[in-house]
MDAnalysis code that builds the backbone (N, CA, C; Angstrom):
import MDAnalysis as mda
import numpy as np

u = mda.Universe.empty(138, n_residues=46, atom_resindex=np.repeat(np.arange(46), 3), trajectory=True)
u.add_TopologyAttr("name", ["N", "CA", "C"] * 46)
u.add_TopologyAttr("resid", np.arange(1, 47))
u.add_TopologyAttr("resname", ["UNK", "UNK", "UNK", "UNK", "UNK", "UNK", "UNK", "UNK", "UNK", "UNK", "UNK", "UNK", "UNK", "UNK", "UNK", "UNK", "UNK", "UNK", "UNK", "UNK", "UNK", "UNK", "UNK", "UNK", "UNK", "UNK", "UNK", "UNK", "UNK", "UNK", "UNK", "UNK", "UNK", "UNK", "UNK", "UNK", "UNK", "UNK", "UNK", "UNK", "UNK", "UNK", "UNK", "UNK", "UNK", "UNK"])
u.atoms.positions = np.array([
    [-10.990, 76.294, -68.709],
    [-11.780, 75.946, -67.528],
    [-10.836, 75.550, -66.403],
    [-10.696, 76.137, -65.325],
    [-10.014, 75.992, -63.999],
    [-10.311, 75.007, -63.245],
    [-9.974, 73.813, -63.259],
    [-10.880, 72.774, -62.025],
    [-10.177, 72.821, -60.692],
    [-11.244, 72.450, -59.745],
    [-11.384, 73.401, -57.996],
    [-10.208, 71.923, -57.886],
    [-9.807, 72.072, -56.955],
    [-8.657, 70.614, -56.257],
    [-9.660, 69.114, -55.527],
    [-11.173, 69.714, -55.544],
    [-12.177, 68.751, -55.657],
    [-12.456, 67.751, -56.657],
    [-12.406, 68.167, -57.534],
    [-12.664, 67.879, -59.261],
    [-11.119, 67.128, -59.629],
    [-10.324, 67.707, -59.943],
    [-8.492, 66.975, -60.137],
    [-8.298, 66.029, -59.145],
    [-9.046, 65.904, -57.752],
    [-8.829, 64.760, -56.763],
    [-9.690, 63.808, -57.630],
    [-10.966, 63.870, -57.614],
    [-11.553, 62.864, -58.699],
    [-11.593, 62.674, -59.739],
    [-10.648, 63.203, -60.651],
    [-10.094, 62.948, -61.724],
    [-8.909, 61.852, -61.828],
    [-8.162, 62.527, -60.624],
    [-6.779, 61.658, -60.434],
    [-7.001, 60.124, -59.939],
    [-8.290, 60.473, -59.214],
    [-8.686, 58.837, -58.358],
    [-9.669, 58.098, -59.736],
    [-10.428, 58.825, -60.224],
    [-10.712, 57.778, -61.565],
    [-9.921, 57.506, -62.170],
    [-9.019, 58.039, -62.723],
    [-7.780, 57.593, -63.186],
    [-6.977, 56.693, -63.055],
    [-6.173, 56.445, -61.623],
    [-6.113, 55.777, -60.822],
    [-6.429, 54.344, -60.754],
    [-7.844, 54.441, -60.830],
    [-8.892, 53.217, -60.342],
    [-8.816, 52.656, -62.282],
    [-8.604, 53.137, -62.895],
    [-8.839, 52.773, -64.099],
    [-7.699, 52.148, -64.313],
    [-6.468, 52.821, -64.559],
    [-5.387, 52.336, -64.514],
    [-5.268, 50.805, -64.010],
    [-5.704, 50.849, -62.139],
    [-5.387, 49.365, -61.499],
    [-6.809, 48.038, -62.584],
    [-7.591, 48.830, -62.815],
    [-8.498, 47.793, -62.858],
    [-7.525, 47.615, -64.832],
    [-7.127, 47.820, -64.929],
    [-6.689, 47.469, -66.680],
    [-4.992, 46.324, -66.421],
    [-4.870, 47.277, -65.274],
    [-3.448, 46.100, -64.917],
    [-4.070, 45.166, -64.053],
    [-5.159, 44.755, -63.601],
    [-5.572, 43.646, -62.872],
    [-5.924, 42.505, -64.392],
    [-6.758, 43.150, -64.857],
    [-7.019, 42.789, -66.707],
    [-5.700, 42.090, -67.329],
    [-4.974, 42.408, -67.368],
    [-3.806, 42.242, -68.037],
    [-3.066, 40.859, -67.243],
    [-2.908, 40.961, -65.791],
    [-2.619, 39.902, -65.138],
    [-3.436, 38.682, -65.043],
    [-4.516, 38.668, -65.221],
    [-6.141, 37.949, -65.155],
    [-5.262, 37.287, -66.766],
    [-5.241, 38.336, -67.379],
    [-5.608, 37.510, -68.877],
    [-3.966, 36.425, -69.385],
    [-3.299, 37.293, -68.546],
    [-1.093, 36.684, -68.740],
    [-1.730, 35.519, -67.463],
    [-2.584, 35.307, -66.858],
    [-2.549, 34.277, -66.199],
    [-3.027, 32.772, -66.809],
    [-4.178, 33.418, -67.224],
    [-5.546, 32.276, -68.070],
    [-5.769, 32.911, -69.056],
    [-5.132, 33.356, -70.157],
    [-5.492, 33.292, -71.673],
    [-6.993, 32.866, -71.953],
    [-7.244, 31.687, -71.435],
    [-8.631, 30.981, -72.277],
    [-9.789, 31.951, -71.546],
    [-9.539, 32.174, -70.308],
    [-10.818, 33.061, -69.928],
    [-10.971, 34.165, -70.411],
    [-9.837, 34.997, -70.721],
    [-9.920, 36.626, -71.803],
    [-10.876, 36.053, -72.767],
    [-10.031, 34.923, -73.218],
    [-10.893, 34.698, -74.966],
    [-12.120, 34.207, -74.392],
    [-12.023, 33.881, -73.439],
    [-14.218, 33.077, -73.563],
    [-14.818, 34.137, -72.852],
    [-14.061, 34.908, -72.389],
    [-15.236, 35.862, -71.882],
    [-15.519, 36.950, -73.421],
    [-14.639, 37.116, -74.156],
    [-14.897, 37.878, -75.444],
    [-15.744, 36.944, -75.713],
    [-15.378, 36.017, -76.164],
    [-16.415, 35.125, -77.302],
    [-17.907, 35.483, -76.787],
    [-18.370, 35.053, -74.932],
    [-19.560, 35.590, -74.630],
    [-19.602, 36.616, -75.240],
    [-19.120, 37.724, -74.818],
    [-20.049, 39.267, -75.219],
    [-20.269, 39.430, -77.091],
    [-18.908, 38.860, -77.837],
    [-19.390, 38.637, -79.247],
    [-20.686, 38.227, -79.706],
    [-20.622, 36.378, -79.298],
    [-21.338, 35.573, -79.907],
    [-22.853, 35.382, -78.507],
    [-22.683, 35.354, -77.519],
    [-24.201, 35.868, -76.835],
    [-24.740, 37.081, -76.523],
])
């Protein structure tokens, strides 16, 4: 399947956007540890 340079632009920009939002994650969590874990614990245990 050939994708148009429409399609690979929004591929590359979801990508992208995924990437920053996982390294924002990562800094969030190397900042405050306890909020990673209590925000898991919410989605676990409520």
């Amino acid at each position: 399947m050939k994708l148009t340079p429409l399609w690979r632009g929004f591929i590359a920009g979801a990508a992208i956007a995924l990437g920053a939002a996982a390294l924002g994650l990562i800094f969030v969590a190397y900042q405050q540890p306890g909020l990673l874990l209590q925000l898991v614990n919410l989605r676990y245990c409520g």
